[in-house]
PDBQT receptor file of N, H, CA, C and O in Angstrom, charges set to zero:
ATOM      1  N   UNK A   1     -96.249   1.074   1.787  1.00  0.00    +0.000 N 
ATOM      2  CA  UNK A   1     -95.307   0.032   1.437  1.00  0.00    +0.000 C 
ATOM      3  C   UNK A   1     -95.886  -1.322   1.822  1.00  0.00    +0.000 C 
ATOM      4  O   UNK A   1     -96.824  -1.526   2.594  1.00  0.00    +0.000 OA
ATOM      5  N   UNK A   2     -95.202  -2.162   1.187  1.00  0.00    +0.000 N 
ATOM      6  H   UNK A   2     -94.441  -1.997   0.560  1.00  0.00    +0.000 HD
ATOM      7  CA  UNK A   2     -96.153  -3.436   1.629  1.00  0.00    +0.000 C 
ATOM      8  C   UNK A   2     -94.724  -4.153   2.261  1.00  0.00    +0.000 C 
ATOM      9  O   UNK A   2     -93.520  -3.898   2.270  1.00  0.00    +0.000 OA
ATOM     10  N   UNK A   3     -95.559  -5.119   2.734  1.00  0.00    +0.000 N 
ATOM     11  H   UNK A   3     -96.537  -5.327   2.727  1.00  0.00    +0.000 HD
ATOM     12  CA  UNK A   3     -94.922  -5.386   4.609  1.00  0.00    +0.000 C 
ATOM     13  C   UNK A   3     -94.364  -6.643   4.297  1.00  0.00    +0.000 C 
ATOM     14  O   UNK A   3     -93.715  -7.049   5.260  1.00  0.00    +0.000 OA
ATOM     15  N   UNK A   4     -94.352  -7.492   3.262  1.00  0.00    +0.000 N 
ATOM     16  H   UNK A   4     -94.879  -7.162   2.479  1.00  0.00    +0.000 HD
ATOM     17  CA  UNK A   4     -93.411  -7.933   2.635  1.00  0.00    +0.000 C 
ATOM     18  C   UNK A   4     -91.902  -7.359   2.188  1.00  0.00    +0.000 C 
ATOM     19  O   UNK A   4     -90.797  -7.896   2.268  1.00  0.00    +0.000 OA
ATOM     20  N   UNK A   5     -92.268  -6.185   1.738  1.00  0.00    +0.000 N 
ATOM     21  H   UNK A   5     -93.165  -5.749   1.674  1.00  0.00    +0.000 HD
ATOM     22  CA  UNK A   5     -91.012  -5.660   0.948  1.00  0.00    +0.000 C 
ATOM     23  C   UNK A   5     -90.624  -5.216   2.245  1.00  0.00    +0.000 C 
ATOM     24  O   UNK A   5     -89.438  -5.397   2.521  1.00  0.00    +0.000 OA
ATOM     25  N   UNK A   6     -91.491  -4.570   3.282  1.00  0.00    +0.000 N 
ATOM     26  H   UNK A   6     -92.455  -4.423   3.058  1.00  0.00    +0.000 HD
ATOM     27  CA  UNK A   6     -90.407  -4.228   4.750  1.00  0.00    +0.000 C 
ATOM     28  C   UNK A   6     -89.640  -5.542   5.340  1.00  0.00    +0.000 C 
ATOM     29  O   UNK A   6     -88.448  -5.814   5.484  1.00  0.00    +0.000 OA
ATOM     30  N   UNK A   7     -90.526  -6.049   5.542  1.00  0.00    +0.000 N 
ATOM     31  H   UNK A   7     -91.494  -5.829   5.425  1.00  0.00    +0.000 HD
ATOM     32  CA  UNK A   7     -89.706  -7.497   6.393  1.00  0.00    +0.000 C 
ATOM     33  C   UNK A   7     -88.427  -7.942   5.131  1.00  0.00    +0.000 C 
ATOM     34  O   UNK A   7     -87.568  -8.693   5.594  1.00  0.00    +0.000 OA
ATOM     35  N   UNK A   8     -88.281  -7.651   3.991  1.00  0.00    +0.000 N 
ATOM     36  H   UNK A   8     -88.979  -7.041   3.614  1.00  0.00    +0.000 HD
ATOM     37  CA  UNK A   8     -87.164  -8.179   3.129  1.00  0.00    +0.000 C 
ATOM     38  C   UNK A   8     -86.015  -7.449   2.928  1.00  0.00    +0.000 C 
ATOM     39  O   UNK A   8     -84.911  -7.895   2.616  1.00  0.00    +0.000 OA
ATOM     40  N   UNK A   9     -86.583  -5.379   3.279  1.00  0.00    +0.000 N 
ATOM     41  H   UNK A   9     -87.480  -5.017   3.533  1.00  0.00    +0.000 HD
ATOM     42  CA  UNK A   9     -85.785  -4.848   3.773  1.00  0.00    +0.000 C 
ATOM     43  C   UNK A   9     -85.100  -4.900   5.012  1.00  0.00    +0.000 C 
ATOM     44  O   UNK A   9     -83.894  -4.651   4.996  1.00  0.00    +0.000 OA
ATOM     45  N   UNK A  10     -85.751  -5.226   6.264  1.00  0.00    +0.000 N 
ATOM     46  H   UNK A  10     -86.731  -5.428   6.276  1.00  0.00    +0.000 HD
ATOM     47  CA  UNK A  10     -85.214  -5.728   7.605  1.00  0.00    +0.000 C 
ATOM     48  C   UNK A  10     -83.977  -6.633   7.458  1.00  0.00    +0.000 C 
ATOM     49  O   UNK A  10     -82.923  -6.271   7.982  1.00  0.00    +0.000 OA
ATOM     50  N   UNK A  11     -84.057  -7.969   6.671  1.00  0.00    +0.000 N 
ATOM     51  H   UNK A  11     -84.913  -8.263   6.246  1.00  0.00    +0.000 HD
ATOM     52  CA  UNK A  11     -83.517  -8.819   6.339  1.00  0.00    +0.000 C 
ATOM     53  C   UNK A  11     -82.316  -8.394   6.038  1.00  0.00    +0.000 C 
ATOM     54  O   UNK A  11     -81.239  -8.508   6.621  1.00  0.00    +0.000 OA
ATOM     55  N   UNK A  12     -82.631  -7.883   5.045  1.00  0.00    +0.000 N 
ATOM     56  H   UNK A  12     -83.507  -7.791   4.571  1.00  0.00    +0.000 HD
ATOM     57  CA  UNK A  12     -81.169  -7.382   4.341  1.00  0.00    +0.000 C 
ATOM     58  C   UNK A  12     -80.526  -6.585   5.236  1.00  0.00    +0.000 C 
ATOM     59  O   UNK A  12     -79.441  -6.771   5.787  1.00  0.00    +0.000 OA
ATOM     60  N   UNK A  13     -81.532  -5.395   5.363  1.00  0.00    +0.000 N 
ATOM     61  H   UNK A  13     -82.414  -5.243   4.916  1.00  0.00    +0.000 HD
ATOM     62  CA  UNK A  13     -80.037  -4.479   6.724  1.00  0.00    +0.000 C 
ATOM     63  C   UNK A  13     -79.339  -5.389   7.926  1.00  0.00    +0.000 C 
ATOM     64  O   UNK A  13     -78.119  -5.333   8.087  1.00  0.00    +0.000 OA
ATOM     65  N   UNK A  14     -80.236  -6.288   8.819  1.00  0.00    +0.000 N 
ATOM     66  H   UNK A  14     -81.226  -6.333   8.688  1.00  0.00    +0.000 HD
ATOM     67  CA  UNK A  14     -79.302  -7.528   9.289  1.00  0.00    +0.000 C 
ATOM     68  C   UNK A  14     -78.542  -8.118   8.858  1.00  0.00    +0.000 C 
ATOM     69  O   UNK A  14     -77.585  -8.275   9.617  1.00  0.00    +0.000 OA
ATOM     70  N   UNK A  15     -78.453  -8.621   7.850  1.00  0.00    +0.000 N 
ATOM     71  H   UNK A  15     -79.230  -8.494   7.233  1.00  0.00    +0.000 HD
ATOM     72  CA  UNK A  15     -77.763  -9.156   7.304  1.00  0.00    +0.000 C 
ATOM     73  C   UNK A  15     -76.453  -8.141   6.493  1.00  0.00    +0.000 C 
ATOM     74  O   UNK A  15     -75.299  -8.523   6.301  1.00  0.00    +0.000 OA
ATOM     75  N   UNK A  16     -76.847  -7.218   6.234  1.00  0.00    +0.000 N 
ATOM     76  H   UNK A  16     -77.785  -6.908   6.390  1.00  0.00    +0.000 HD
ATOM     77  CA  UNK A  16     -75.986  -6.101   6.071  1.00  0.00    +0.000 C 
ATOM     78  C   UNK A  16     -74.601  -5.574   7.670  1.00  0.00    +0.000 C 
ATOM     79  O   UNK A  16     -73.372  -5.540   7.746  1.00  0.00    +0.000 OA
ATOM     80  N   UNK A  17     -75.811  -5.256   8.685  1.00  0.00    +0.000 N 
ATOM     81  H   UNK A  17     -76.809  -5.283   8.623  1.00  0.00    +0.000 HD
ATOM     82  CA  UNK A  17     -75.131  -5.273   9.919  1.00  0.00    +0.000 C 
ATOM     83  C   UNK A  17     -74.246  -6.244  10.294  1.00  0.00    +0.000 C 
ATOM     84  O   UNK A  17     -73.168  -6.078  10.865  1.00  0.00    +0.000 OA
ATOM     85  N   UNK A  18     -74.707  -7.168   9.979  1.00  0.00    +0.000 N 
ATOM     86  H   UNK A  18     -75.583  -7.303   9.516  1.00  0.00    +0.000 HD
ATOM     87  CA  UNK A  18     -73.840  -8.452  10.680  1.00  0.00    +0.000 C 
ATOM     88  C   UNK A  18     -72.665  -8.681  10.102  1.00  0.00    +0.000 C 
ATOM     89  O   UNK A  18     -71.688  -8.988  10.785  1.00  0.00    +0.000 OA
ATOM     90  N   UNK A  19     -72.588  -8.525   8.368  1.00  0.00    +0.000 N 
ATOM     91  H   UNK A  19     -73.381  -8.275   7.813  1.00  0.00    +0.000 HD
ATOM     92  CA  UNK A  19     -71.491  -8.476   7.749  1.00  0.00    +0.000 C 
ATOM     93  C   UNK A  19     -70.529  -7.486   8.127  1.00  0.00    +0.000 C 
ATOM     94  O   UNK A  19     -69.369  -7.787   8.408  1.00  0.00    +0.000 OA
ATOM     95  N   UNK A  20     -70.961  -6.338   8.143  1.00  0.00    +0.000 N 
ATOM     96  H   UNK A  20     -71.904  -6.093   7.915  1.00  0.00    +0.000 HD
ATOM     97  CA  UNK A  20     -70.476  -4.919   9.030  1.00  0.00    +0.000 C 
ATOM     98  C   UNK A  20     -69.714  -5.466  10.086  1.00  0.00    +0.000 C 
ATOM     99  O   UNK A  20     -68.491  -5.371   9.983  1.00  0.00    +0.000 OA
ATOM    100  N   UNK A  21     -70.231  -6.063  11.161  1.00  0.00    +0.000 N 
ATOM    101  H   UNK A  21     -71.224  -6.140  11.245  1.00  0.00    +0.000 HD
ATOM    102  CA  UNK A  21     -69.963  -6.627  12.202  1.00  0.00    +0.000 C 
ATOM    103  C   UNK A  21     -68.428  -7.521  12.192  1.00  0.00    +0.000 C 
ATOM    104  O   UNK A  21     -67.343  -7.106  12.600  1.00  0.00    +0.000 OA
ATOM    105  N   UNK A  22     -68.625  -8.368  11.812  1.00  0.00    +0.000 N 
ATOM    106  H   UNK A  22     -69.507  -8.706  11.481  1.00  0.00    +0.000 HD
ATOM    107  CA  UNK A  22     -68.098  -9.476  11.180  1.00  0.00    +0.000 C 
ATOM    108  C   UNK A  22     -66.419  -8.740  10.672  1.00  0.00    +0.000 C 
ATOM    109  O   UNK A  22     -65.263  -9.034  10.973  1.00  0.00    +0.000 OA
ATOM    110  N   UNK A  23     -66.959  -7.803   9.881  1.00  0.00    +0.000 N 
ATOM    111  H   UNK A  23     -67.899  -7.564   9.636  1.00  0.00    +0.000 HD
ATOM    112  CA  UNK A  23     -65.543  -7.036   8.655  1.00  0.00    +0.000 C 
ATOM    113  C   UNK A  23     -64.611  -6.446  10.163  1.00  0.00    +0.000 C 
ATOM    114  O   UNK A  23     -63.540  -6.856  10.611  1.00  0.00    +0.000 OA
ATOM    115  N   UNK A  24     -65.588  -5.269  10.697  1.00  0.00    +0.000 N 
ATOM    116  H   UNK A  24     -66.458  -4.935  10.332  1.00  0.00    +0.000 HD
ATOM    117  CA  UNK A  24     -64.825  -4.843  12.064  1.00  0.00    +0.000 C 
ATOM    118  C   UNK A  24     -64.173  -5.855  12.971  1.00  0.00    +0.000 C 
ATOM    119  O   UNK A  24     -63.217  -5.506  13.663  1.00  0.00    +0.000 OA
ATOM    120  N   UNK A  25     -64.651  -7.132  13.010  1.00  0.00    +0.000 N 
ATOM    121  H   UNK A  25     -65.428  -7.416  12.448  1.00  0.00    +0.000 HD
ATOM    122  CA  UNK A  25     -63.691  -7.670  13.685  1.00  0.00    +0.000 C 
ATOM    123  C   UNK A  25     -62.477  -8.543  13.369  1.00  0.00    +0.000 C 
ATOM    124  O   UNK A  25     -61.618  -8.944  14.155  1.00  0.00    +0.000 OA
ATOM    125  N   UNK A  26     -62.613  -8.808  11.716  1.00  0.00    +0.000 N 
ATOM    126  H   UNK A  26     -63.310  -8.482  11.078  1.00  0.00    +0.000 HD
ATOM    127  CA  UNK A  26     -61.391  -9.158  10.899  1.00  0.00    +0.000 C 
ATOM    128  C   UNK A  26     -60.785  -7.602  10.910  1.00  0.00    +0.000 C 
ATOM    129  O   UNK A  26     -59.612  -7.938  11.073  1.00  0.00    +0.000 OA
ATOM    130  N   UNK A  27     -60.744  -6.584  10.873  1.00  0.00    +0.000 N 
ATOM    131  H   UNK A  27     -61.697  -6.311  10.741  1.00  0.00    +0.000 HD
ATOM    132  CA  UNK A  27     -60.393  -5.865  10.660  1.00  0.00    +0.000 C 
ATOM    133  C   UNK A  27     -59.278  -5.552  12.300  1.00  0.00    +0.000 C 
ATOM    134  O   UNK A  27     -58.187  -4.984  12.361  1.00  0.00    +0.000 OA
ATOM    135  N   UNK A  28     -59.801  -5.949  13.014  1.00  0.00    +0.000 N 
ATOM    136  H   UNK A  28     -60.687  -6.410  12.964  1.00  0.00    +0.000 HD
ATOM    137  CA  UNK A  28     -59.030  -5.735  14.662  1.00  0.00    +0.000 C 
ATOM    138  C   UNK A  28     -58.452  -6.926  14.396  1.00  0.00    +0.000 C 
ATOM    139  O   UNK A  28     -57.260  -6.653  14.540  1.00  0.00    +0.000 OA
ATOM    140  N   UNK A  29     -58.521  -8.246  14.056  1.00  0.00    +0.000 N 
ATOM    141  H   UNK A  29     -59.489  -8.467  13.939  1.00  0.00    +0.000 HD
ATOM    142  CA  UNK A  29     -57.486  -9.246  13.775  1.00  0.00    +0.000 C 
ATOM    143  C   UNK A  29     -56.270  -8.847  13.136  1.00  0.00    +0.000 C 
ATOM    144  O   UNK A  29     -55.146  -9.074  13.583  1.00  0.00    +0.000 OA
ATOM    145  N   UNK A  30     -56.477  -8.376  12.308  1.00  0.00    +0.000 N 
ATOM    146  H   UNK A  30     -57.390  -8.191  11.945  1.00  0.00    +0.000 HD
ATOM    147  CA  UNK A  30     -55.782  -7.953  11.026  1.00  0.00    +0.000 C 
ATOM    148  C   UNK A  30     -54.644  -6.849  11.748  1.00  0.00    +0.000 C 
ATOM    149  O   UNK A  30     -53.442  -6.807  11.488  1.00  0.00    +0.000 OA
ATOM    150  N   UNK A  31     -55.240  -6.151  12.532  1.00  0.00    +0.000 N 
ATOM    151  H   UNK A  31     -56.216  -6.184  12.743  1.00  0.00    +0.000 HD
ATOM    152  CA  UNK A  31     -54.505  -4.836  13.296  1.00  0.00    +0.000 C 
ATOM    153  C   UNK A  31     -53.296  -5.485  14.120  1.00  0.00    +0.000 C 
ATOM    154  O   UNK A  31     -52.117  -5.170  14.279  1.00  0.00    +0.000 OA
ATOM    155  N   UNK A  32     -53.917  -6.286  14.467  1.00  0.00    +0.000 N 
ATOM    156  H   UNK A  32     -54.875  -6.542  14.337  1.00  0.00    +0.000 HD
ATOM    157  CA  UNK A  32     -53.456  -6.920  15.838  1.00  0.00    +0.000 C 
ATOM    158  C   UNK A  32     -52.269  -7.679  15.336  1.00  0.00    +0.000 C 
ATOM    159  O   UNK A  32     -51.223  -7.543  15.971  1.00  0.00    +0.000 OA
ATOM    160  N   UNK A  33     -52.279  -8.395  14.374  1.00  0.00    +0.000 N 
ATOM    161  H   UNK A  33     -53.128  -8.505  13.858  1.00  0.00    +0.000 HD
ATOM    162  CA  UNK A  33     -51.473  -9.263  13.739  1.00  0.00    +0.000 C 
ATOM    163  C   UNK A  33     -50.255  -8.277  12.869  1.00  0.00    +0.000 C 
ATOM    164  O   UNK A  33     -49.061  -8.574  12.900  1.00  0.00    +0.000 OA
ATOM    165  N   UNK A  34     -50.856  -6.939  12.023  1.00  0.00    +0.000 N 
ATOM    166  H   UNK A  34     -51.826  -6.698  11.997  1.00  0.00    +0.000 HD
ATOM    167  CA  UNK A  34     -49.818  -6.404  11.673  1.00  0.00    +0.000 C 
ATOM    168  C   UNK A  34     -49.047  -6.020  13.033  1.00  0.00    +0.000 C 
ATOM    169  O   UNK A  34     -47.944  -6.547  13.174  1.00  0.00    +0.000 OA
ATOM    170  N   UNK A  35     -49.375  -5.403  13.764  1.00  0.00    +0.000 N 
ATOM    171  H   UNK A  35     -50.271  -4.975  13.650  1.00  0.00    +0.000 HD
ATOM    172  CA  UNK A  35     -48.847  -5.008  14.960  1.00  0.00    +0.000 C 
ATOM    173  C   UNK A  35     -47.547  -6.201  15.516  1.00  0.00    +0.000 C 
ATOM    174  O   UNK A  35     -46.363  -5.980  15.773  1.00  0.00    +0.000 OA
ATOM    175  N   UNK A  36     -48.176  -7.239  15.556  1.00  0.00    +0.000 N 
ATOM    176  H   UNK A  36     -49.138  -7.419  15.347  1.00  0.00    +0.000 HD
ATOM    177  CA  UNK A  36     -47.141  -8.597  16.016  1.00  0.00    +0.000 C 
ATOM    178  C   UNK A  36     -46.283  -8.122  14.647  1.00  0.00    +0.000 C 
ATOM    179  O   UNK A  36     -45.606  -7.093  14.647  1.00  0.00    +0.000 OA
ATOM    180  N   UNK A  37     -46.397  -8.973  13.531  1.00  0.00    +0.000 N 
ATOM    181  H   UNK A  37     -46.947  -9.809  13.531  1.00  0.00    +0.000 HD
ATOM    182  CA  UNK A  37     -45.718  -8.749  12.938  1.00  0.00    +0.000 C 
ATOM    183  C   UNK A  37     -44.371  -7.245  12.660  1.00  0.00    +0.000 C 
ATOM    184  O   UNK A  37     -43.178  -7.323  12.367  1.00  0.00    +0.000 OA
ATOM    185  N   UNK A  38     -45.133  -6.192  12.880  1.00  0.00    +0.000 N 
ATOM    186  H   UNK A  38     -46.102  -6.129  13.118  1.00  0.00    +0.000 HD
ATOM    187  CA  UNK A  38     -44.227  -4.932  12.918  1.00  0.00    +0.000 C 
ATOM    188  C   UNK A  38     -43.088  -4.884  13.949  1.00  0.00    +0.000 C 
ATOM    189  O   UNK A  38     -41.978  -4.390  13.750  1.00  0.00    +0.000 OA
ATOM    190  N   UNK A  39     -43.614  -5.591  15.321  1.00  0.00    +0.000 N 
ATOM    191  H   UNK A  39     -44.515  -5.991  15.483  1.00  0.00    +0.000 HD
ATOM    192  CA  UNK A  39     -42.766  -5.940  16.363  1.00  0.00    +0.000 C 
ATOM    193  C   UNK A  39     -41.729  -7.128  16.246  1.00  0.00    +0.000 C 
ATOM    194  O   UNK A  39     -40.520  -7.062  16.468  1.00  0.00    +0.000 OA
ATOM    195  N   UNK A  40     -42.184  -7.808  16.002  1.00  0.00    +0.000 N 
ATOM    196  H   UNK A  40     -43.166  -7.862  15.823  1.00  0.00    +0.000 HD
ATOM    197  CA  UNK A  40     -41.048  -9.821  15.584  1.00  0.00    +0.000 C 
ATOM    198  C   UNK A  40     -40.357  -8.465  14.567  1.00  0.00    +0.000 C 
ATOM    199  O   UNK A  40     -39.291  -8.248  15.144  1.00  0.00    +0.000 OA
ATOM    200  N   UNK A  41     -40.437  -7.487  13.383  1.00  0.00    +0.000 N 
ATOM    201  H   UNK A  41     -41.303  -7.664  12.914  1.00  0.00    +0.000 HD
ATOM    202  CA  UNK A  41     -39.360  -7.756  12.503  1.00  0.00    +0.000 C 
ATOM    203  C   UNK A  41     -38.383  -6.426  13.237  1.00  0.00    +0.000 C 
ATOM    204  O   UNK A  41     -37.198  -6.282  12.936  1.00  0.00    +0.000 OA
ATOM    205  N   UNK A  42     -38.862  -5.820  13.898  1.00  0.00    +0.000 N 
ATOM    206  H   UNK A  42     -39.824  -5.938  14.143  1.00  0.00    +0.000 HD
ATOM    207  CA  UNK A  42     -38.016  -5.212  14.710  1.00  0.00    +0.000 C 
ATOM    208  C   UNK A  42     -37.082  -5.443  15.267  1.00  0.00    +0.000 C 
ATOM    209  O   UNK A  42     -36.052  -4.771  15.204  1.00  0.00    +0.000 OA
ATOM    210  N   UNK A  43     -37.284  -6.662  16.073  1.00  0.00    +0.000 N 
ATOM    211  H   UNK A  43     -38.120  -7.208  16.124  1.00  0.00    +0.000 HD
ATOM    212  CA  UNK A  43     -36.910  -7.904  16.950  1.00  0.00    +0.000 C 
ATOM    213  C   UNK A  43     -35.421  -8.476  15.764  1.00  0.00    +0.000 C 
ATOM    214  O   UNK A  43     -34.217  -8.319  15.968  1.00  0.00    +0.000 OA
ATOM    215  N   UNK A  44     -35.955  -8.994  14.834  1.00  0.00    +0.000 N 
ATOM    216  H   UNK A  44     -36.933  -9.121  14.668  1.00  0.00    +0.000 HD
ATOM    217  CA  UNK A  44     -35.360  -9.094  13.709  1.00  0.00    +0.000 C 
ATOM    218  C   UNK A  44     -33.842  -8.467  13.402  1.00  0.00    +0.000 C 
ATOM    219  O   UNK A  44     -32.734  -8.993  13.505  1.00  0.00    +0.000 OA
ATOM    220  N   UNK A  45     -34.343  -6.796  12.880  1.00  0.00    +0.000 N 
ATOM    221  H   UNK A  45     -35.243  -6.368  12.796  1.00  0.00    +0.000 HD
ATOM    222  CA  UNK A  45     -33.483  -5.956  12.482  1.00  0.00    +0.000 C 
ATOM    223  C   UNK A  45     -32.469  -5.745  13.795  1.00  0.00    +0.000 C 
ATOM    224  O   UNK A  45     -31.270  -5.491  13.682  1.00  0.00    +0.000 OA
ATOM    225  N   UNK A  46     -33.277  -5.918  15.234  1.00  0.00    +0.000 N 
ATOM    226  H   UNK A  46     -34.251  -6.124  15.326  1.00  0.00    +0.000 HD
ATOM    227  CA  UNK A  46     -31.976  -5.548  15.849  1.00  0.00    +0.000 C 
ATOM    228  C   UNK A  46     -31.266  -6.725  16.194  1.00  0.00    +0.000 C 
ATOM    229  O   UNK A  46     -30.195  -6.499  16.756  1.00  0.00    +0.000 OA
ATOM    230  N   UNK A  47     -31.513  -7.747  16.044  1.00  0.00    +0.000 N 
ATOM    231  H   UNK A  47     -32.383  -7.931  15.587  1.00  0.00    +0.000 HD
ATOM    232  CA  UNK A  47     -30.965  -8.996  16.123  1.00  0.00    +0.000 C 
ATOM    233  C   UNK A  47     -29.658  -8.950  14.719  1.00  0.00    +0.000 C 
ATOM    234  O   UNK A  47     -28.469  -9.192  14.926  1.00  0.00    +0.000 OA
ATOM    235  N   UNK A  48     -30.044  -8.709  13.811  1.00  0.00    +0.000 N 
ATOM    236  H   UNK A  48     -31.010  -8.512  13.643  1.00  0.00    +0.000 HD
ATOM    237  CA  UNK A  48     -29.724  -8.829  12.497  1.00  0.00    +0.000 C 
ATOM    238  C   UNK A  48     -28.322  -7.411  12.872  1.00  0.00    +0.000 C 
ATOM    239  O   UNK A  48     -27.196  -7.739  12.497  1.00  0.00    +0.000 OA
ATOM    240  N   UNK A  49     -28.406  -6.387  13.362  1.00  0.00    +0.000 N 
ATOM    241  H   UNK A  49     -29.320  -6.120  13.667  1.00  0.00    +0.000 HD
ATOM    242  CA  UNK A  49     -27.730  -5.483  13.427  1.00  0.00    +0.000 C 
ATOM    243  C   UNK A  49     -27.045  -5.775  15.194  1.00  0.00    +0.000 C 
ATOM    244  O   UNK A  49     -26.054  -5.088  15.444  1.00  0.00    +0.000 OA
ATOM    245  N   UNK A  50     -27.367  -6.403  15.952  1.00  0.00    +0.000 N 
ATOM    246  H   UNK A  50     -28.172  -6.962  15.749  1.00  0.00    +0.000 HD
ATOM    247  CA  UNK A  50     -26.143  -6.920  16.663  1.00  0.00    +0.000 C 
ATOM    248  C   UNK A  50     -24.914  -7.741  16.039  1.00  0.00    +0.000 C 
ATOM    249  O   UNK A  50     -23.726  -7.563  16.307  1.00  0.00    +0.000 OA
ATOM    250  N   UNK A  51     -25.479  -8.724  15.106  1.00  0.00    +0.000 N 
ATOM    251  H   UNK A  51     -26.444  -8.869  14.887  1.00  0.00    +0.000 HD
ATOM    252  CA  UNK A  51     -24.471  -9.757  14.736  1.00  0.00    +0.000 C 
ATOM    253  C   UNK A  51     -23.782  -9.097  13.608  1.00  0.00    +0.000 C 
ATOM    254  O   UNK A  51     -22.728  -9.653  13.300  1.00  0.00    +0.000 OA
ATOM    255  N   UNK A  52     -24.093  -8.079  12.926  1.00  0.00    +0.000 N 
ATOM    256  H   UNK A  52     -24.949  -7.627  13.177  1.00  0.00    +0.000 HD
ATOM    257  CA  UNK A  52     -23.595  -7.435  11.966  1.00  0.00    +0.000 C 
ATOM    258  C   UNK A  52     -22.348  -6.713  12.808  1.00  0.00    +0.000 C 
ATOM    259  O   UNK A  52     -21.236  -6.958  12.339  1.00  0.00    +0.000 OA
ATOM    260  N   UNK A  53     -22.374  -6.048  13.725  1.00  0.00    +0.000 N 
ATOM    261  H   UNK A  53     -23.277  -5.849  14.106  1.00  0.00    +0.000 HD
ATOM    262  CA  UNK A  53     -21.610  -5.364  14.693  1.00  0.00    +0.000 C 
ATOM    263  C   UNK A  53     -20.396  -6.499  15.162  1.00  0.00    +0.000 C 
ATOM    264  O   UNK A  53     -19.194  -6.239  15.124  1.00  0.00    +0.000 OA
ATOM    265  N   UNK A  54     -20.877  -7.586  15.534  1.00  0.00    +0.000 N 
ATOM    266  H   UNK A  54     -21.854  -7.797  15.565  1.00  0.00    +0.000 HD
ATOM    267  CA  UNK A  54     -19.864  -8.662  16.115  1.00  0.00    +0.000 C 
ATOM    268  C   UNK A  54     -18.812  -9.035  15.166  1.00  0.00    +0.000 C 
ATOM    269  O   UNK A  54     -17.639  -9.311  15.417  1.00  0.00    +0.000 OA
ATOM    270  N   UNK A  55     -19.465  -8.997  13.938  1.00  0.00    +0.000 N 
ATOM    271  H   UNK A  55     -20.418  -8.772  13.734  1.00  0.00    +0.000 HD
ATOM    272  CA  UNK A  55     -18.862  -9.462  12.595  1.00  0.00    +0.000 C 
ATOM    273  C   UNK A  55     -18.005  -8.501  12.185  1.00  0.00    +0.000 C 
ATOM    274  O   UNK A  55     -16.969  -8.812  11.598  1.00  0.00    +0.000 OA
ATOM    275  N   UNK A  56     -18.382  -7.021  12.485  1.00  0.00    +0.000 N 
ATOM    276  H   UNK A  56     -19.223  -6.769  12.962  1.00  0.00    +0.000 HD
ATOM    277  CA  UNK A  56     -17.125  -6.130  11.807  1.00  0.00    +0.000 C 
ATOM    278  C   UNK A  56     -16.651  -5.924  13.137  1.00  0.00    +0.000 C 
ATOM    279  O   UNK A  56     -15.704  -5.142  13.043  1.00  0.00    +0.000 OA
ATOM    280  N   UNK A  57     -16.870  -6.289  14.520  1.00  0.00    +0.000 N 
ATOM    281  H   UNK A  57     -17.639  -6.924  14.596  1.00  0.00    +0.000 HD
ATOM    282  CA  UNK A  57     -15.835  -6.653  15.288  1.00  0.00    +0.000 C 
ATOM    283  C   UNK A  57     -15.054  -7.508  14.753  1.00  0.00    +0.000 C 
ATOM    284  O   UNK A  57     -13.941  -7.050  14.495  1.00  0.00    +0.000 OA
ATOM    285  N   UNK A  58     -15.240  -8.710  14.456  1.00  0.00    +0.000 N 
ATOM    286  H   UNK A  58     -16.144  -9.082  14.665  1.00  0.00    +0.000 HD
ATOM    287  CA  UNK A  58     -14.081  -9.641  14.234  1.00  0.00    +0.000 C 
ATOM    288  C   UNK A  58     -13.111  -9.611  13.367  1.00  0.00    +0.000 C 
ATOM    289  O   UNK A  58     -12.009 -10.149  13.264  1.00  0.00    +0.000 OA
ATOM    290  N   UNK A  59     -14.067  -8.485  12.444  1.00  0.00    +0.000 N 
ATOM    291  H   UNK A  59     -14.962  -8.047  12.528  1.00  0.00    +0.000 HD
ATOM    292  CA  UNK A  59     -13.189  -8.505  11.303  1.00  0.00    +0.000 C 
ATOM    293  C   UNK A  59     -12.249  -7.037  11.433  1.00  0.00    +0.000 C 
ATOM    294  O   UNK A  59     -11.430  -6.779  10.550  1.00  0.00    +0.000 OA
ATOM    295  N   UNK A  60     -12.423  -6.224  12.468  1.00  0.00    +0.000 N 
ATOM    296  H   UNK A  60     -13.088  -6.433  13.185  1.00  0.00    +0.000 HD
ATOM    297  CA  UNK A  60     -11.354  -5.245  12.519  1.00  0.00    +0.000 C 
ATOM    298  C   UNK A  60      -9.985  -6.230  13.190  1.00  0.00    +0.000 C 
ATOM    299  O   UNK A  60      -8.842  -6.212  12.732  1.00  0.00    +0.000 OA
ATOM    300  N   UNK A  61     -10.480  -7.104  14.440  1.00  0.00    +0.000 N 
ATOM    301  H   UNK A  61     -11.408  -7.119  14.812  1.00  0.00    +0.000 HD
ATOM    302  CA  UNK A  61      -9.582  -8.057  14.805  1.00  0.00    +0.000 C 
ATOM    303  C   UNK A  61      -8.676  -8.514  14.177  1.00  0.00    +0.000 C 
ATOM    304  O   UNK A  61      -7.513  -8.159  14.368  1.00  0.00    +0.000 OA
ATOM    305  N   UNK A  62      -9.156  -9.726  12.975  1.00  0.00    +0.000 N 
ATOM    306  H   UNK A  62     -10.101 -10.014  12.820  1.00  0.00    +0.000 HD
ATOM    307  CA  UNK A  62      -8.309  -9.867  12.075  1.00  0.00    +0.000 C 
ATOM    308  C   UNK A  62      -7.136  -9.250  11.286  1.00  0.00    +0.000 C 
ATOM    309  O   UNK A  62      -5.995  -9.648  11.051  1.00  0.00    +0.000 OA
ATOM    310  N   UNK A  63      -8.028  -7.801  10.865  1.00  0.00    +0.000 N 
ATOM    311  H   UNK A  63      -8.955  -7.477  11.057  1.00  0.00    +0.000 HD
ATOM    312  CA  UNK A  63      -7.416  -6.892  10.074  1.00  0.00    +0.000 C 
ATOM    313  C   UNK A  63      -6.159  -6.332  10.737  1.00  0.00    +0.000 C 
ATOM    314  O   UNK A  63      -5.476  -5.490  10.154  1.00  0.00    +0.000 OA
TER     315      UNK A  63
């Protein structure tokens, strides 16, 4: 093989790796953030389902 075409293969697999690299750690961002997100809408629903509760409290009150 000629040692050009190695050193251009080198290149590329670095540059291959690094992108690799790079993806895995958008990829743990990405985790991390659905994760927040999955939690806040949790947060959410039971927020959302206390006041729902208060509300057909008030409204058996009324009734």
């Amino acid at each position: 093989m000629d040692l050009t075409l190695i050193i251009q293969l080198e290149k590329r697999i670095d540059q291959l790796l690094a992108r690799k690299q790079a993806l895995e750690e958008q990829c743990q961002q990405l985790l991390a953030d659905r994760d927040r997100l999955l939690q806040e809408r949790e947060r959410f629903a039971s927020e959302v389902d206390r006041i729902l509760a208060k509300l057909d409290g008030l409204d058996q009150e009324v009734s």
